[in-house]
Kinemage of the C-alpha trace (Angstrom):
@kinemage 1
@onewidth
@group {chain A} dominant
@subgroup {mainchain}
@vectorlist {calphas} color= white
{ca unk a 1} P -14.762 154.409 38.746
{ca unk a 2} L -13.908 156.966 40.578
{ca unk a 3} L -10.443 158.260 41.167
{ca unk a 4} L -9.384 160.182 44.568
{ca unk a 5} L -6.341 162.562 44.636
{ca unk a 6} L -4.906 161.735 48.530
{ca unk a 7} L -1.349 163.675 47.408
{ca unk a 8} L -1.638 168.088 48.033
{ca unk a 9} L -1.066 168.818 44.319
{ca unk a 10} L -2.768 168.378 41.535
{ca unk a 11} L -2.099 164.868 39.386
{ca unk a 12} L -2.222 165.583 35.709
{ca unk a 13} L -1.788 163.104 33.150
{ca unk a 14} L -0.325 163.566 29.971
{ca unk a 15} L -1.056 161.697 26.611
{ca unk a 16} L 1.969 161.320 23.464
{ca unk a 17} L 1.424 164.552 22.403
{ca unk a 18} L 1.757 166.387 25.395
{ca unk a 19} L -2.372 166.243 25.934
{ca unk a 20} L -3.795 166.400 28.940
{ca unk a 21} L -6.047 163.115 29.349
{ca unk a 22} L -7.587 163.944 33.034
{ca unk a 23} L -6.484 166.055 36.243
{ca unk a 24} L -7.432 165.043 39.603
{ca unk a 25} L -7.320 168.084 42.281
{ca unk a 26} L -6.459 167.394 45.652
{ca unk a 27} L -9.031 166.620 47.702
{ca unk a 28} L -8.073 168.189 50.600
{ca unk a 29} L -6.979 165.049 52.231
{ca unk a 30} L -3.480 163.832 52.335
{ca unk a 31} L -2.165 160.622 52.905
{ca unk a 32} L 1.224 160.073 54.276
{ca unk a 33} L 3.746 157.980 55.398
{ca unk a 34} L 5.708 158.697 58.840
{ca unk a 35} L 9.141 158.094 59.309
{ca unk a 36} L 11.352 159.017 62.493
{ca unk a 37} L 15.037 159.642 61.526
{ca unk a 38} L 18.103 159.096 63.536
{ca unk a 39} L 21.734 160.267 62.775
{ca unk a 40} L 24.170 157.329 61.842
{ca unk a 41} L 27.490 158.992 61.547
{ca unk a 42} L 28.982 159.812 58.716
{ca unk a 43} L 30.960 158.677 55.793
{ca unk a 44} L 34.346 158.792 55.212
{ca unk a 45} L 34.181 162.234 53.646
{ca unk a 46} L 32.150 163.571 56.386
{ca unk a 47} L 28.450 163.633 54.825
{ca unk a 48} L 25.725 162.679 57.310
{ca unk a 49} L 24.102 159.838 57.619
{ca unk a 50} L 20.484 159.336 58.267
{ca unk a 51} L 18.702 156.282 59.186
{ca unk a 52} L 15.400 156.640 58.867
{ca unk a 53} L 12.692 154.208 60.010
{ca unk a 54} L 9.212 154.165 58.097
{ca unk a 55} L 5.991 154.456 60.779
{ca unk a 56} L 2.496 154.333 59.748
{ca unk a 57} L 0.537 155.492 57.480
{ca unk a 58} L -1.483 158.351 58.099
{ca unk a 59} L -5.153 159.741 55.944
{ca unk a 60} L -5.677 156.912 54.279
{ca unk a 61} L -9.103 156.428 53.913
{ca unk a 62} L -10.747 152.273 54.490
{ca unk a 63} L -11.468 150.995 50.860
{ca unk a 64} L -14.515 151.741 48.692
{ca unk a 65} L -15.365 149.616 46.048
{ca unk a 66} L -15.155 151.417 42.472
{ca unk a 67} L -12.365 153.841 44.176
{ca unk a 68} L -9.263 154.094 43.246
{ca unk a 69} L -6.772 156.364 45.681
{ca unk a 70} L -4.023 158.540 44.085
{ca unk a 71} L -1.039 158.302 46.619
{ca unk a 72} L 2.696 159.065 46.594
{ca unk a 73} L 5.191 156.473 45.199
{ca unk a 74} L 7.009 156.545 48.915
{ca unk a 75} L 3.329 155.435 50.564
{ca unk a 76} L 2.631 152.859 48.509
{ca unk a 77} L 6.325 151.386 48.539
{ca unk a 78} L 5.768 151.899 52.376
{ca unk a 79} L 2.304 150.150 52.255
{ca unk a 80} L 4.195 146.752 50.323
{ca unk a 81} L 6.759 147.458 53.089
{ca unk a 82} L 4.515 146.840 56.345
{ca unk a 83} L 2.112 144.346 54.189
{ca unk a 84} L -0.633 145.966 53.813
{ca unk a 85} L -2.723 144.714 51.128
{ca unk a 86} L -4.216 147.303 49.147
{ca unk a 87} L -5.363 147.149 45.545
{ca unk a 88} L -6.918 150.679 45.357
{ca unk a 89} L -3.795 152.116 45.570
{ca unk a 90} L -1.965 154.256 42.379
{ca unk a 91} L 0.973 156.856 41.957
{ca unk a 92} L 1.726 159.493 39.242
{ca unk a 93} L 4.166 157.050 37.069
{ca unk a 94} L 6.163 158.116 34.034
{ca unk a 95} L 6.815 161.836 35.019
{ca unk a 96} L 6.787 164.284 32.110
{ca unk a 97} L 9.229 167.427 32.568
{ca unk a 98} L 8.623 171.150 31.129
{ca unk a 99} L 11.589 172.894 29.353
{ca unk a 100} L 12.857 174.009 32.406
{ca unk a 101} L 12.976 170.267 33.970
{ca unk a 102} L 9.704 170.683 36.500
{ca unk a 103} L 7.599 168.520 36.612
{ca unk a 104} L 4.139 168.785 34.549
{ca unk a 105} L 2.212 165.751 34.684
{ca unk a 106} L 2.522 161.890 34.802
{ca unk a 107} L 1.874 159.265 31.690
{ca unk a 108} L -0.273 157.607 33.991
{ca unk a 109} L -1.004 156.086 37.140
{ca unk a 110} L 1.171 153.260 38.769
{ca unk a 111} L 0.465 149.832 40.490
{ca unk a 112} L 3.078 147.665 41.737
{ca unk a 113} L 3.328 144.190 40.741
{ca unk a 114} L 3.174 141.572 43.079
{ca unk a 115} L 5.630 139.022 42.814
């Protein structure tokens, strides 16, 4: 199977003991998800409110069988969102965390259940 990183940074996941089990580089093309945002007043204490509208998605490649696609959590929720049906889509899941709290790597890759 082969595994396509659609994100800009590089997807490494980590095993128990802090292993790495496989990277996948970017490959130069990046899906993403388009929003448009609006302002929507503000709360009570005066922070800003945003309401922001998802749009299409944008880079995603058609399906190939034996591929799987590494996207960003947001796509994919945005995919479910506009009912696309998609089951070549994963996300980093499980995020592992240096030291220094930055992110490292991922414990694997994510699908999302259908209901």
């Amino acid at each position: 199977m082969d595994i396509v990183n659609l994100t800009p940074h590089p997807v490494v996941v980590v095993g128990d003991e802090g292993q790495t089990i496989a990277e996948f580089p970017p490959s130069g093309t990046v899906a993403r998800l388009s929003e448009s945002a609006t302002p929507d007043g503000a709360t009570p204490s005066g922070i800003p409110l945003t309401n922001v509208a998802l749009g299409e998605i944008i880079g995603l490649p058609g399906q190939v069988t034996s591929t799987l696609y590494i996207v960003s959590m947001p796509l994919l929720m945005g995919a479910i969102a506009a009912e696309v049906t998609r089951s070549d889509l994963v996300y980093p899941y499980g995020q592992v965390r240096d030291a220094s709290g930055r992110i490292i790597g991922c414990r694997s890759l994510g699908t999302v259940a259908s209901a």
